[in-house]
C-alpha positions as semicolon CSV with decimal commas, in nm:
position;residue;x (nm);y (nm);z (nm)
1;X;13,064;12,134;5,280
2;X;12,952;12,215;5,611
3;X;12,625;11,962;5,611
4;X;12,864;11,718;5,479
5;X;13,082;11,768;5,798
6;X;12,787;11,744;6,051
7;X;12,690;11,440;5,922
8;X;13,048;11,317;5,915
9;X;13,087;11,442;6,261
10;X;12,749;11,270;6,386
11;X;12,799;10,958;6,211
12;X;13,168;10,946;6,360
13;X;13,032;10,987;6,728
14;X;12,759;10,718;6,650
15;X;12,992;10,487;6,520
16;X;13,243;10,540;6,870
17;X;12,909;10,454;7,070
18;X;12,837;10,110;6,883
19;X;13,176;9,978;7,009
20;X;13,174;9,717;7,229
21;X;13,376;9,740;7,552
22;X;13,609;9,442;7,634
23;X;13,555;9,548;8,011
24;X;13,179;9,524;7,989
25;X;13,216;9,241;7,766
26;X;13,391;9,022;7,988
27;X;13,191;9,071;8,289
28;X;12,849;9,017;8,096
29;X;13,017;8,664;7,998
30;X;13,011;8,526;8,316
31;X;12,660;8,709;8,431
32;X;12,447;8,628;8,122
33;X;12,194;8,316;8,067
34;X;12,062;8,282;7,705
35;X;11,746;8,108;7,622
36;X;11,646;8,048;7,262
37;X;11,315;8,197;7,161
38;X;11,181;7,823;7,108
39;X;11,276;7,685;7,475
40;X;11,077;7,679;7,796
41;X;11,160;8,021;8,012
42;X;11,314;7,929;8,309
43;X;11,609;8,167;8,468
44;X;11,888;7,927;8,631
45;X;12,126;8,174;8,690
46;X;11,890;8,316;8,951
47;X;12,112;8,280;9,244
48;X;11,977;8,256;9,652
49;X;12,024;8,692;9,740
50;X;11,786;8,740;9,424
51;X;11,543;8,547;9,631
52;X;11,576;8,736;9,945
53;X;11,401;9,045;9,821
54;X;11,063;9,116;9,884
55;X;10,985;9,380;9,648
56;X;11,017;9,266;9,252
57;X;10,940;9,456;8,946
58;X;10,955;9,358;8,592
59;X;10,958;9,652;8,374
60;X;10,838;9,554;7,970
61;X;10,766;9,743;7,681
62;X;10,411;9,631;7,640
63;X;10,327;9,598;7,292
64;X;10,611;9,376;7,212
65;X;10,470;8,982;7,186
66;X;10,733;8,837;7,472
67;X;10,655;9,069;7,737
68;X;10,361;8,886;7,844
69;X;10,553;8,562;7,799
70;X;10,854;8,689;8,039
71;X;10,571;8,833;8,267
72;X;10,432;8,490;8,323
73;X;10,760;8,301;8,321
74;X;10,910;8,530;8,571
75;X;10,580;8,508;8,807
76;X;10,578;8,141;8,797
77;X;10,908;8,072;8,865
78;X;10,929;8,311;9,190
79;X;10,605;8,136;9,305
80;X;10,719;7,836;9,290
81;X;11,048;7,913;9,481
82;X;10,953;8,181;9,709
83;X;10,563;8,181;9,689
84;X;10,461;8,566;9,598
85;X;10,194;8,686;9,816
86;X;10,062;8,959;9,592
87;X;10,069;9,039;9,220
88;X;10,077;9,414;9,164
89;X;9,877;9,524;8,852
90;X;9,898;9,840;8,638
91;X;9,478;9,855;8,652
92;X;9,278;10,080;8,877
93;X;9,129;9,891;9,158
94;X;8,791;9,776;8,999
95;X;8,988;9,617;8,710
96;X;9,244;9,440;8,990
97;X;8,977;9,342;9,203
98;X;8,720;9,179;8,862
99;X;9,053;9,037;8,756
100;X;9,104;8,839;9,072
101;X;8,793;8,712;9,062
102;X;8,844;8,598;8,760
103;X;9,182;8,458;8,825
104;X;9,018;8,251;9,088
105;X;8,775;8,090;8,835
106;X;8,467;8,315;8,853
107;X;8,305;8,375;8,492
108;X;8,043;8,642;8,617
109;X;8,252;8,852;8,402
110;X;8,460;8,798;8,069
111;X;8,804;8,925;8,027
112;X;8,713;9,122;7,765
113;X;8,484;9,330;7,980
114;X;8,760;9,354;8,250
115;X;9,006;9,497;8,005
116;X;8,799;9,683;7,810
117;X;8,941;10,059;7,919
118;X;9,319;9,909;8,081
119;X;9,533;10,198;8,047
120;X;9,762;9,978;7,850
121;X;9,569;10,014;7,564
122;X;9,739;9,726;7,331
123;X;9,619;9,495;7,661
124;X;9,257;9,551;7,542
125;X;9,285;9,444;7,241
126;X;9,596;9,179;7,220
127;X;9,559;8,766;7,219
128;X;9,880;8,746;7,368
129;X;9,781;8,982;7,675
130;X;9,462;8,798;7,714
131;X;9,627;8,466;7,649
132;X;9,828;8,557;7,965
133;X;9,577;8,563;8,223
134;X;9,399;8,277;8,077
135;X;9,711;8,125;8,134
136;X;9,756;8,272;8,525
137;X;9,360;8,143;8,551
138;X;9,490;7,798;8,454
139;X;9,838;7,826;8,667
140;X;9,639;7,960;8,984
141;X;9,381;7,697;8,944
142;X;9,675;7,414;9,027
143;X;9,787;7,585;9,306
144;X;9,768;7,459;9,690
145;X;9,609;7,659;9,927
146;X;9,924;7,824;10,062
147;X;10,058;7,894;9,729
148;X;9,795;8,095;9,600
149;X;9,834;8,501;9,550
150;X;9,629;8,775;9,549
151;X;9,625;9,034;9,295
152;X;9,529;9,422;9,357
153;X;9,516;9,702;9,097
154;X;9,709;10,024;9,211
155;X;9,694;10,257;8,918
156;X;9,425;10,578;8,852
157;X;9,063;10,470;8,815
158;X;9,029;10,429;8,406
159;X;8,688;10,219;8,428
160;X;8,443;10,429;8,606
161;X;8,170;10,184;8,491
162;X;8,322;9,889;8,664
163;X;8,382;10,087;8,946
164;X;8,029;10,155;9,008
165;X;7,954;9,813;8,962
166;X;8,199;9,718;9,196
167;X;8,005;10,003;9,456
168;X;7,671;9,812;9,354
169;X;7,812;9,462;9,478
170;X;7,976;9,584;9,800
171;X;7,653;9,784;9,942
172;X;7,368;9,731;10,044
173;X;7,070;9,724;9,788
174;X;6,902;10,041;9,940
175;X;7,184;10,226;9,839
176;X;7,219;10,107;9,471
177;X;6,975;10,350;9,364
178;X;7,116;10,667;9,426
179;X;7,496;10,552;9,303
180;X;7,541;10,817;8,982
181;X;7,625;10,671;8,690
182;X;7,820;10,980;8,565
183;X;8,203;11,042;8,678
184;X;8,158;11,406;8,788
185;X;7,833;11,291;8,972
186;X;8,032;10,941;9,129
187;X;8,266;11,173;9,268
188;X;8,077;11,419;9,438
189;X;7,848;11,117;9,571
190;X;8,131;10,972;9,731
191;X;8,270;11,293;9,908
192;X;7,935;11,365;10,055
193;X;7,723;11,039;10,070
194;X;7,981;10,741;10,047
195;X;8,141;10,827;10,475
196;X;7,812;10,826;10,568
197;X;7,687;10,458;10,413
198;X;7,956;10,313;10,515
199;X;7,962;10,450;10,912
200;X;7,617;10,339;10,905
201;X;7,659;10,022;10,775
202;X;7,986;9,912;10,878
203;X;7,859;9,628;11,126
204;X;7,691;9,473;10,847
205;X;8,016;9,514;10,594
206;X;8,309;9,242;10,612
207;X;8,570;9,387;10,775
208;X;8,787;9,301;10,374
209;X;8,476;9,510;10,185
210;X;8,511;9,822;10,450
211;X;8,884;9,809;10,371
212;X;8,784;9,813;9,964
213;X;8,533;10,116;9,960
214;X;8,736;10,308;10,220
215;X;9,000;10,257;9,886
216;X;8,760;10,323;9,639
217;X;8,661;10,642;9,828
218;X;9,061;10,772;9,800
219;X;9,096;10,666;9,455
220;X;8,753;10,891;9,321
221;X;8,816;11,175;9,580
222;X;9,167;11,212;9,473
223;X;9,156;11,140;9,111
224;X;9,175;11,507;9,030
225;X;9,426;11,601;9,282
226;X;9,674;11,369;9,188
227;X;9,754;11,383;8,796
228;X;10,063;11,174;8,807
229;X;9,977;10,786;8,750
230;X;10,338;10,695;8,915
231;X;10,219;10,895;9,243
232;X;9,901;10,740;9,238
233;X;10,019;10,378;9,217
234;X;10,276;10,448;9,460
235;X;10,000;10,593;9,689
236;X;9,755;10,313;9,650
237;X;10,077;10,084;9,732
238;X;10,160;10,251;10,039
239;X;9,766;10,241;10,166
240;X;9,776;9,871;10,066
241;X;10,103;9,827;10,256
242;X;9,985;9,973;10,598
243;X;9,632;9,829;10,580
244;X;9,753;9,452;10,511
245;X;10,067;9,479;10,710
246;X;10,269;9,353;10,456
247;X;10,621;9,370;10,644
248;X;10,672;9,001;10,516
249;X;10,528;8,972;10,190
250;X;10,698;8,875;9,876
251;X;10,546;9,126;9,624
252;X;10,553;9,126;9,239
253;X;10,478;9,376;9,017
254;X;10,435;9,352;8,674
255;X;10,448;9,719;8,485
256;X;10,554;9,925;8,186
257;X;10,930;10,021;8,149
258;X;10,911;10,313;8,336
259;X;10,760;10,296;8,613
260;X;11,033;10,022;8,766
261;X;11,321;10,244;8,732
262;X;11,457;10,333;9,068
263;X;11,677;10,596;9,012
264;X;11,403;10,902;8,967
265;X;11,211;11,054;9,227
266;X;10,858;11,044;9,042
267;X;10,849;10,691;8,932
268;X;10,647;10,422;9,140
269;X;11,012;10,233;9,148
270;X;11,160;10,574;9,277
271;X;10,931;10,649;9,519
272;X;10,930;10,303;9,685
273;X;11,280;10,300;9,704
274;X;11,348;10,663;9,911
275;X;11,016;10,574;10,122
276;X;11,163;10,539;10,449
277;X;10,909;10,400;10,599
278;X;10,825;10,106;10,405
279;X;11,128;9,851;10,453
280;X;11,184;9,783;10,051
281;X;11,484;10,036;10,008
282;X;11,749;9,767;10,026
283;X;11,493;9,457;9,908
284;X;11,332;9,538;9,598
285;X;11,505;9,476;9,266
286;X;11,399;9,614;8,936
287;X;11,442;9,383;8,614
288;X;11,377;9,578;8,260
289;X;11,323;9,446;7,925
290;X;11,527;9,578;7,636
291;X;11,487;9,468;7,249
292;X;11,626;9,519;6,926
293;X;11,539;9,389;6,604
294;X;11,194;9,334;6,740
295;X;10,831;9,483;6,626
296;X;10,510;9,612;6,816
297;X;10,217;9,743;6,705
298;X;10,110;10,090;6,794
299;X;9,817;10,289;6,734
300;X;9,909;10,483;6,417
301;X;9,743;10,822;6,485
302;X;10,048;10,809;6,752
303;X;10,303;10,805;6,494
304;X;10,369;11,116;6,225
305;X;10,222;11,026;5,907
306;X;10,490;10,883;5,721
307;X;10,574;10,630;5,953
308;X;10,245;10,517;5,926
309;X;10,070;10,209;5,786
310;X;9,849;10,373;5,505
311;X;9,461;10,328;5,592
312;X;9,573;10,125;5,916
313;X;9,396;10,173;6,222
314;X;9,727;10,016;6,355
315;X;10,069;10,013;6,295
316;X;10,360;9,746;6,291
317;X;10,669;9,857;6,373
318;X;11,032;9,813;6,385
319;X;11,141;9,862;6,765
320;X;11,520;9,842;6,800
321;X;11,709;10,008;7,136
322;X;12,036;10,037;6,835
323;X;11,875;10,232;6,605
324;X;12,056;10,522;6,581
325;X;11,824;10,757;6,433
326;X;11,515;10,688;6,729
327;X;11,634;10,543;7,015
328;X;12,035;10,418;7,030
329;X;12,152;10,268;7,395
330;X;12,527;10,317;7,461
331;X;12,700;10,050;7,577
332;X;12,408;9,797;7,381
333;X;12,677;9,660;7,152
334;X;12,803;9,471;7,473
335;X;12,465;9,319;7,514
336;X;12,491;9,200;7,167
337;X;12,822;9,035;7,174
338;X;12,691;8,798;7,491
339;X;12,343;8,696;7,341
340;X;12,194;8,547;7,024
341;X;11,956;8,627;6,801
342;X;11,581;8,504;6,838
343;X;11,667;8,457;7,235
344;X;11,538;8,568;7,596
345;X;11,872;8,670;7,788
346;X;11,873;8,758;8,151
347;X;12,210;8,953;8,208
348;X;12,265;9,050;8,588
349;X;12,435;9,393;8,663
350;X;12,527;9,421;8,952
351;X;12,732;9,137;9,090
352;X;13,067;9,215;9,280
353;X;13,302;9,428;9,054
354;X;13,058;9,493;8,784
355;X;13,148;9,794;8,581
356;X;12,795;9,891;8,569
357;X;12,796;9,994;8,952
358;X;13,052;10,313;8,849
359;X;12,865;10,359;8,516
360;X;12,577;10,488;8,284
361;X;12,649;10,261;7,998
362;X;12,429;10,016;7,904
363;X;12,125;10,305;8,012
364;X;12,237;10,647;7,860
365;X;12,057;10,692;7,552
366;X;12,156;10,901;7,230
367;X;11,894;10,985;6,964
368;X;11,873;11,182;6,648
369;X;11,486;11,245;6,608
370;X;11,213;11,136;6,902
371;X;10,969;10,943;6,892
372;X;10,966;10,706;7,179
373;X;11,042;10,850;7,502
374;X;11,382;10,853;7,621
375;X;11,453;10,900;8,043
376;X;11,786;11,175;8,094
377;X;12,026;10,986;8,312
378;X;12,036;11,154;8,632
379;X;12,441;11,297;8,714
380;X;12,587;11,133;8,958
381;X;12,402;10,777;8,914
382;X;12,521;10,453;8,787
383;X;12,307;10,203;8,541
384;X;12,247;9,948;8,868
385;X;12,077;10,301;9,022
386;X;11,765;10,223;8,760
387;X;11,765;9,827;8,769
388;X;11,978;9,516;8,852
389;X;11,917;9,287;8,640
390;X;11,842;9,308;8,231
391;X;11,597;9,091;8,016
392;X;11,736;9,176;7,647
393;X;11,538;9,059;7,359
394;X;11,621;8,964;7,048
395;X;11,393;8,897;6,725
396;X;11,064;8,971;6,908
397;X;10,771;8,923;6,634
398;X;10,401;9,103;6,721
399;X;10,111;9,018;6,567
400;X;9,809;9,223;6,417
401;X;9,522;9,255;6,716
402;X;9,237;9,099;6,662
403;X;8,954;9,345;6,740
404;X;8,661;9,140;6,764
C-alpha cells in the first residue's frame, strides 16, 4: 500500500508539471515562429536589437540530425545581415586552424583527417556533421571579400598529431627534427625549446604565425593545469580577444548545450558574461536547442546495458526533454501548445513582460532516473539568466553513422 502511494504521489506531481500555463501560453503566441521540418530555415521574427549583439551562441545537442542544419541556417543568415567576423569552434586550435584552411578551399587535407579526434565524438563519424562544412566550404566560397569570416578553434588540444604538424608548417625546417612526436615529450619541448625558436626566429616569422605558436605554446603548457574544457575555451577566447582587438567584431559560436548557458560561473557562456573586461556582458545572447520526440545516436558502451542496441557498436535513441522518467522540462507543455510537430520553432524569451524574466519554468528540470545530464537551476535566477531565445525541435530523425 505504501509503494502504491509513492507512485500515486509521483505520478500526481508529474502530471501537475505537464500542465500548460495560460500565462506562458499566451506570451509564447505572439513570440514564436514555426517552420515545418520540410521548409528552407530562415528566422523572420529576428527583430533589429537581436542584431545589435556582438557575441552569439547557439547551444545544440549534437547528435541529434538538425543541429547541424540550425547551425548552418543560423550562421548564414547573421552573415548575410550583419557579416560575422569570426566563427568560434568547439576544436582545439590545430583542428580550427586545418579547418579554415579547408573552409577556404585548400584540399592538402581531408575532412576526415581534420575531424578525426573532435571532442564531439558523433562529429567524427556523422554525414550530416561533415555534410555541414562541406556546405560552409561551398557558402564561403560565394562570398565577397568583405563578407568572408575566419574561424578559430578554442577548446583543449584533442589532436596532438595535427598539432605537431601544424608546429612542422609554421617553423623553420631546421627545427622539424627535434619536434617530439609523443605528448609528454611535445610538452616538455615546448616549455624549454619552443621560447627560444621562436625569439630567435621571430624576424623571419609573420607577425599572424608568431601570434599562432605563442597560442600553441599556452594551449600544450597549460593542458595539465587547466582540466576544465569550459575554462580553457573561455581562456583561449579571452587571448584571442586581446591579441585581435576584437572590440567590434560580430562573433558566433557554435557549441554543445552547455557551454552557452549564461547563468553558471564555470561555463564558457558564464564566464564571458561576468568578464568585466571584455565588453560582451550586455551583447551576447545565448540561443539553445531543445527536442522531444526526436532520436540520436550514442555510443552504446555509454548507456547501461538494457538500454542498449544488442551487438551495436552504436545506439539509436529516443531523446525527448518530456519524458518523465529521464529528463522532464517544466513548463515544456507550453512549448508544445505553440509549435507543431516535425517543425524548427524559434520562441524568444525575453521580450518586454515575458514571464520568463521572473521565472525558472521552461529550464527547471525534474527526473526520475539519470542518464543525461541535467544543470540545477541556480536560486535566485530566472530562465532568460541561461538563454534568450529557444530553438525547440520537434520529430528530429538521426541516422546510423557511416564509419567508413
Amino acid at each position: 500500500m505504501k509503494t502504491y502511494s509513492i507512485f500515486s504521489i509521483i505520478a500526481g506531481l508529474f502530471l501537475l508539471c505537464s500542465c500548460s500555463s495560460s500565462k506562458y501560453v499566451n506570451y509564447l503566441k505572439e513570440q514564436t515562429e514555426v517552420i515545418k521540418m520540410t521548409d528552407s530555415l530562415q528566422f523572420n521574427s529576428l527583430d533589429e536589437d537581436f542584431y545589435k549583439n556582438q557575441l552569439f551562441l547557439v547551444g545544440e545537442v549534437h547528435e541529434v540530425e538538425t543541429s547541424p542544419r540550425i547551425d548552418y541556417a543560423l550562421f548564414t543568415q547573421l552573415n548575410e545581415k550583419i557579416n560575422i567576423d569570426i566563427y568560434i569552434a568547439e576544436m582545439d586550435i590545430a583542428q580550427g586552424y586545418y579547418l579554415q584552411k579547408y573552409i577556404e578551399g585548400s584540399d592538402e587535407l581531408e575532412l576526415k583527417e581534420i575531424l578525426k579526434e573532435w571532442a564531439v565524438y558523433i562529429g567524427r563519424i556523422s554525414e550530416q556533421h561533415r555534410n555541414k562544412w562541406k556546405n560552409f566550404r561551398a557558402y564561403y566560397s560565394g562570398l565577397s571579400e568583405d563578407s568572408k569570416f575566419k574561424l578559430i578553434g578554442v577548446d583543449k588540444i584533442a589532436d596532438f598529431d595535427l598539432l605537431r604538424r601544424l608546429l612542422i608548417e609554421k617553423l623553420p625546417s631546421q627545427y622539424h627534427a627535434e619536434i617530439p612526436s609523443g605528448v609528454e615529450e611535445l610538452m616538455s619541448w615546448s616549455a624549454n625549446k619552443l621560447s627560444e625558436i621562436m625569439k630567435s626566429e621571430q624576424s623571419d616569422l609573420a607577425a599572424d604565425d608568431v601570434i599562432l605558436l605563442e597560442n600553441i605554446q599556452f594551449n600544450l603548457s597549460n593542458f595539465k593545469e587547466i582540466r576544465s574544457r569550459d575554462k580553457f575555451m573561455y581562456e583561449n577566447f579571452k587571448r584571442n580577444y586581446t591579441q585581435n582587438q576584437w572590440n567590434n567584431e560580430k562573433i558566433y559560436a557554435g557549441m554543445g548545450f552547455s557551454h552557452t548557458l549564461q547563468a553558471y560561473h564555470y561555463t564558457l557562456a558564464g564566464r564571458i558574461k561576468k568578464d568585466t573586461i571584455m565588453p560582451y556582458s550586455d551583447k551576447m545572447v545565448s540561443m539553445n536547442t531543445l527536442y522531444v520526440d526526436s532520436r540520436l545516436t550514442v555510443d552504446s558502451k555509454a548507456l547501461p546495458k538494457f538500454m542498449q542496441d544488442k551487438g551495436q557498436e552504436f545506439t539509436r535513441f529516443k531523446y525527448s526533454q518530456d519524458n518523465r522518467l529521464f529528463m522532464y522540462i517544466q513548463g515544456i507543455a507550453d512549448y508544445k501548445k505553440v509549435t507543431e510537430r516535425n517543425s524548427i520553432s524559434l520562441l524568444k524569451l525575453d521580450a518586454v513582460n515575458s514571464p520568463y524574466l521572473t521565472s525558472a519554468r521552461g529550464t527547471k528540470v525534474k527526473k526520475l532516473i539519470t542518464i543525461w545530464d541535467a544543470y540545477d537551476i541556480i536560486e535566485g535566477t530566472s530562465t532568460t539568466d541561461y538563454a534568450q531565445y529557444i530553438f525547440f525541435v520537434r520529430n528530429a530523425d538521426w541516422i546510423i553513422p557511416d564509419k567508413k
